[in-house]
Phi, psi and omega in degrees: 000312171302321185293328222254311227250260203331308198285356193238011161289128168291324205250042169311338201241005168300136173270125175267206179276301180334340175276308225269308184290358175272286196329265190320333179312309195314290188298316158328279168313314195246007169232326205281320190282335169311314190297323203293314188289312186306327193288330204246005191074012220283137175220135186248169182285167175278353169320177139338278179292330192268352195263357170272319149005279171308298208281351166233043225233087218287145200285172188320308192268013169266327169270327159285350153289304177335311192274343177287324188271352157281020184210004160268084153178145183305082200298346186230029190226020186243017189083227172268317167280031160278322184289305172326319186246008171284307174319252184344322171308291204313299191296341198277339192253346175293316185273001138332278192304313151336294181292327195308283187305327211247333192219056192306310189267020138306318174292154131221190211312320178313299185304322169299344187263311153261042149272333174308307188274330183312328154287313175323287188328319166272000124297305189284349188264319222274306198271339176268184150207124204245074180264003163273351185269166214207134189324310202287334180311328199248015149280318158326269205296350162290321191303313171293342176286288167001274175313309167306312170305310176308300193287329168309292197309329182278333182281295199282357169253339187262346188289315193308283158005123119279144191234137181310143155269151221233117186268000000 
């Protein structure tokens, strides 16, 4: 009876704020400021900030779980922020294709096979319908993508590290 009273609410696919700010950070931090320094060649100095910079600077597949959790959500049924994320998928796969195109042999297999499912992920997102599903649900499944990037990005700074040997 509760599932039927949720699904018969209009405004099921509102975004609240708490959504709306992990997104956009989310997006900030691990897809827009990556895209800039890769688009611009950005090299940072060897100092103290710069060399933390480098070292915490998150890599291609950390930015395509991002974009994965962006492309988990019903796009045209969410108002102006459907659009919103929508706008930001298109970019996020655009500049995908840019670096893909632009640095080929920087990419490998791995990263291609998950651009592969990301267009799958963005067809079936683009293309079903999923009107049994309940808003929060497809906030869910960003949260876990979220967290897969936090656990990439943490991997890939701590991979980074070196440790002195001490003689």
């Amino acid at each position: 009876m509760e599932d039927s009273i949720v699904l018969s609410r209009n405004d099921i696919f509102n975004k609240n704020v708490y959504q709306i700010i992990t997104d956009y950070v989310f997006y900030c931090l691990f897809m827009l400021l990556p895209s800039v320094a890769y688009l611009t060649n950005l090299s940072f100095d060897k100092s103290t900030i710069g060399k933390l910079l480098q070292l915490m600077q998150p890599n291609f597949s950390v930015m395509i779980c991002v974009l994965f959790g962006f492309a988990m959500v019903p796009f045209f049924k969410i108002g102006i922020y459907g659009y919103v994320d929508l706008g930001l998928l298109c970019f996020g796969l655009c500049f995908v294709g840019y670096y893909c195109f632009k640095r080929y042999g920087a990419v490998d297999s791995y990263e291609y096979f998950n651009i592969f499912l990301l267009f799958v992920v963005c067809f079936v997102m683009l293309f079903g319908n999923f009107k049994f599903v309940n808003g929060e649900s497809y906030f869910e499944v960003r949260k876990v993508f979220y967290i897969l990037a936090l656990f990439g990005w943490s991997n890939g700074w701590m991979m980074k590290l070196t440790i002195k040997k001490k003689v």
